[in-house]
C-alpha positions as CSV (number, residue, x, y, z in Angstrom):
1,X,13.2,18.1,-7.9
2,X,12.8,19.0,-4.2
3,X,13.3,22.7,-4.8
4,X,10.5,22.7,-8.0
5,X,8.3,20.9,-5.8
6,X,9.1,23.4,-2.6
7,X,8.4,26.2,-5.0
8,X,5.1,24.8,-5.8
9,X,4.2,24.2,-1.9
10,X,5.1,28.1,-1.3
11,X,2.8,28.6,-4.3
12,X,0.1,26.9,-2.7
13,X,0.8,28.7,0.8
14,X,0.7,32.2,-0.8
15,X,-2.7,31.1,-2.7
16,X,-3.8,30.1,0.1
17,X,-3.3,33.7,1.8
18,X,-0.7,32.5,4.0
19,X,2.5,34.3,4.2
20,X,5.3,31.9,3.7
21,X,7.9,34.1,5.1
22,X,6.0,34.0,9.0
23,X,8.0,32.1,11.4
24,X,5.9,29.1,11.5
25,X,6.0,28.7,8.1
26,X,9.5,29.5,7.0
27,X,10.6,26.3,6.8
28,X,7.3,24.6,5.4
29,X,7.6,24.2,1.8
30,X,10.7,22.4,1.9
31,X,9.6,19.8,4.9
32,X,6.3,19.3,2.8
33,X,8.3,18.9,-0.3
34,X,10.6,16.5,1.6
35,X,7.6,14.8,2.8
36,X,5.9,14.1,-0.5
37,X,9.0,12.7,-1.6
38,X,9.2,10.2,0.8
39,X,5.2,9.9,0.4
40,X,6.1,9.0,-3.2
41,X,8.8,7.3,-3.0
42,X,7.5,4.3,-4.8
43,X,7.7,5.5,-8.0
44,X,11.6,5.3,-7.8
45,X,11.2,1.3,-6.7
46,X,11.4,-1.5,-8.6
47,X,10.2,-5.1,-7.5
48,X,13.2,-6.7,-8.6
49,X,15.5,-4.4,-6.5
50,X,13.4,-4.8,-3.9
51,X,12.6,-8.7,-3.3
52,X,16.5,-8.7,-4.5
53,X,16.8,-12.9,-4.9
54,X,14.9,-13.2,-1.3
55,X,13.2,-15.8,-2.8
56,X,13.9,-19.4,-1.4
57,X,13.2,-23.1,-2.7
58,X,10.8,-24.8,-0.2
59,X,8.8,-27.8,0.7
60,X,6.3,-25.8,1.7
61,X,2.7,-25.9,0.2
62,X,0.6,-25.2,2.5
63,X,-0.8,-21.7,2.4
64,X,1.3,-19.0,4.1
65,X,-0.2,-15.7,5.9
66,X,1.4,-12.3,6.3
67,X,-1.4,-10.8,8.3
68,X,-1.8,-7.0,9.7
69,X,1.1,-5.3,7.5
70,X,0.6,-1.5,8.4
71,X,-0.1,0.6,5.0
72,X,-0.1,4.4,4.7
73,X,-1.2,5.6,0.9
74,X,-2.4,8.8,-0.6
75,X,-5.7,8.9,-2.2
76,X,-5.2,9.8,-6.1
77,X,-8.5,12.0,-6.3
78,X,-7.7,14.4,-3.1
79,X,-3.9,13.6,-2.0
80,X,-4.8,12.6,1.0
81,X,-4.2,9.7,2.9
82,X,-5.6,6.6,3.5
83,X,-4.3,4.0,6.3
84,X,-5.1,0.4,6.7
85,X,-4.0,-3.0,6.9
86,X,-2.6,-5.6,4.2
87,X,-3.2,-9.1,4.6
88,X,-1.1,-11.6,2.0
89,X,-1.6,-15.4,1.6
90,X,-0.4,-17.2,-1.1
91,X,0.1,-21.2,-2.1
92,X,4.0,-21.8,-2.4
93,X,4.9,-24.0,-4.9
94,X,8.5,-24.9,-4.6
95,X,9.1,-21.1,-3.3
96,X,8.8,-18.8,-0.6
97,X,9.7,-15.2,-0.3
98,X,11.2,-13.4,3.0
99,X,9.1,-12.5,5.2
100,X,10.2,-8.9,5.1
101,X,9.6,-8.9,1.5
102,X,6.0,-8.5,1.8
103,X,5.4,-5.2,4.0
104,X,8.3,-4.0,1.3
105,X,6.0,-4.7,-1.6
106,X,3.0,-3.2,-0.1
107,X,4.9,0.1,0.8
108,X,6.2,0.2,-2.1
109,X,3.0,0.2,-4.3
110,X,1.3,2.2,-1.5
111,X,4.1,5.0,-1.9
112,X,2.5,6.1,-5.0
113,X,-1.1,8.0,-5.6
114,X,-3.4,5.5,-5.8
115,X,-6.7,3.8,-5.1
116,X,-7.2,1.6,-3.0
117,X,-8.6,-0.6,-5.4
118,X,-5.4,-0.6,-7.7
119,X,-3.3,-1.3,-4.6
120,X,-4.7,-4.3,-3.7
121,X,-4.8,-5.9,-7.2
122,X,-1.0,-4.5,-7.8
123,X,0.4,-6.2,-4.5
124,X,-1.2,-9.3,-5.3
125,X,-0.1,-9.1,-9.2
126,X,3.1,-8.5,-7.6
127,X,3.2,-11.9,-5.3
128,X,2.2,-13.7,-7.8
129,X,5.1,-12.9,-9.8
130,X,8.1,-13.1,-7.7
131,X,6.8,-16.4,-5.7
132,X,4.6,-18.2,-8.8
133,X,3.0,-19.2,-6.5
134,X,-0.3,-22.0,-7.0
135,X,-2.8,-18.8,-5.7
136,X,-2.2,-15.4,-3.6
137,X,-4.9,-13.4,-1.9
138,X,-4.8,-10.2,-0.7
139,X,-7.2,-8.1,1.3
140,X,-7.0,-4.6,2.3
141,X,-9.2,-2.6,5.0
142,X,-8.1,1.3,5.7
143,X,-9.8,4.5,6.7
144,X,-9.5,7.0,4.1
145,X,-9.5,10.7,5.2
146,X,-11.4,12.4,2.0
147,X,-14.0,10.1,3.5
148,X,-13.4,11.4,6.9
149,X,-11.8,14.7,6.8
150,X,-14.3,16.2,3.6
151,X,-16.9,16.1,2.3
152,X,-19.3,13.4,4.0
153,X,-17.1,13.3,7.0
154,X,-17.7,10.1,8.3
155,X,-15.7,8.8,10.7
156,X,-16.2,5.3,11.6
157,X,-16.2,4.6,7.9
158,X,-13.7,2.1,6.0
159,X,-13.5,0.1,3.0
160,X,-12.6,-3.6,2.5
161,X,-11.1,-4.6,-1.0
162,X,-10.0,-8.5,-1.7
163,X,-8.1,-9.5,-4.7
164,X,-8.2,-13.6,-5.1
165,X,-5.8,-14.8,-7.6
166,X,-5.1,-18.8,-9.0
167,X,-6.4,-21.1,-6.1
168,X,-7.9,-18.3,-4.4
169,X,-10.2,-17.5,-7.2
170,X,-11.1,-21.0,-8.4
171,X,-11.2,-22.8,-5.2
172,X,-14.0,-21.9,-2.7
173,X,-12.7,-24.0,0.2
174,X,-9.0,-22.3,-0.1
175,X,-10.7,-18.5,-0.4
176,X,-12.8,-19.2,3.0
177,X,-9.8,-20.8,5.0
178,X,-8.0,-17.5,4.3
179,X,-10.8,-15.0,5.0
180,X,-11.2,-17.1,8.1
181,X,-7.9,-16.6,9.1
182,X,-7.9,-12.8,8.2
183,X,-11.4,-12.5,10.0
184,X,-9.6,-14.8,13.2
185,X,-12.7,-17.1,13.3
């Protein structure tokens, strides 16, 4: 696959009026094709491989925050990225997941052309299902270069999205203690 795609990315250098051959550029459809493979690389994941039984009987029900997990995606309509934040609470109920299992979930749906929109609800979906937990809530805030890079270049811009599932959705009190907390107020 990484020669078809390299092919395509000297395809799109030559259209491009470049000369693929010129020093600088020699190596450049490979390295990109390498890089959109690893860019991708979510689509070869699974969330059972990943979480792989990391999930632990607990006491704990209080809710738990995973706060400021770096997130690098690529914009479906453009291919281009957008980088942000993840923020993950959720209401254990008997189970916890490892910690690290968290920033694994959100790369791995953010390794994949997406919106950011679908991102947040599919990392959320995602908690839900390996903890069962009582209520997750996820909120995501990035910068998304087809906002800043084309078009309407703007470059202080972002966008915010929240999914609030069990708890989070039906209780008010439980959704403002974890904006709060995301917020820091």
């Amino acid at each position: 696959m990484t020669e078809q795609l390299a092919g395509h990315f000297r395809g799109i250098l030559e259209k491009l009026g470049e000369n693929p051959e010129r020093e600088g550029l020699r190596n450049t459809p490979m390295r990109a094709a390498k890089a959109m493979e690893f860019l991708t690389q979510g689509y070869h994941q699974s969330l059972e491989s990943l979480v792989n039984g990391a999930v632990f009987a607990s006491d704990t029900d209080e809710m738990v925050l995973v706060k400021d997990i770096e997130m690098y995606s690529m914009c479906e309509h453009h291919v281009l990225p957008f980088i942000g934040k993840c923020h993950i609470a959720y209401l254990p109920q008997g189970k916890v997941l490892g910690l690290s299992k968290f920033a694994r979930i959100v790369d791995m749906y953010a390794r994949r052309l997406q919106i950011q929109e679908n991102l947040t609800r599919e990392i959320a979906e995602a908690v839900m299902q390996v903890t069962e937990a009582r209520g997750v809530g996820v909120v995501i805030e990035a910068q998304h270069m087809c906002m800043m890079m084309r078009g309407v270049e703007k470059q202080n811009s972002s966008m915010k999205t929240s999914v609030m599932l069990g708890s989070f959705r039906k209780n008010q009190t439980t959704r403002q203690e974890f904006l709060m907390l995301v917020n820091g107020r």
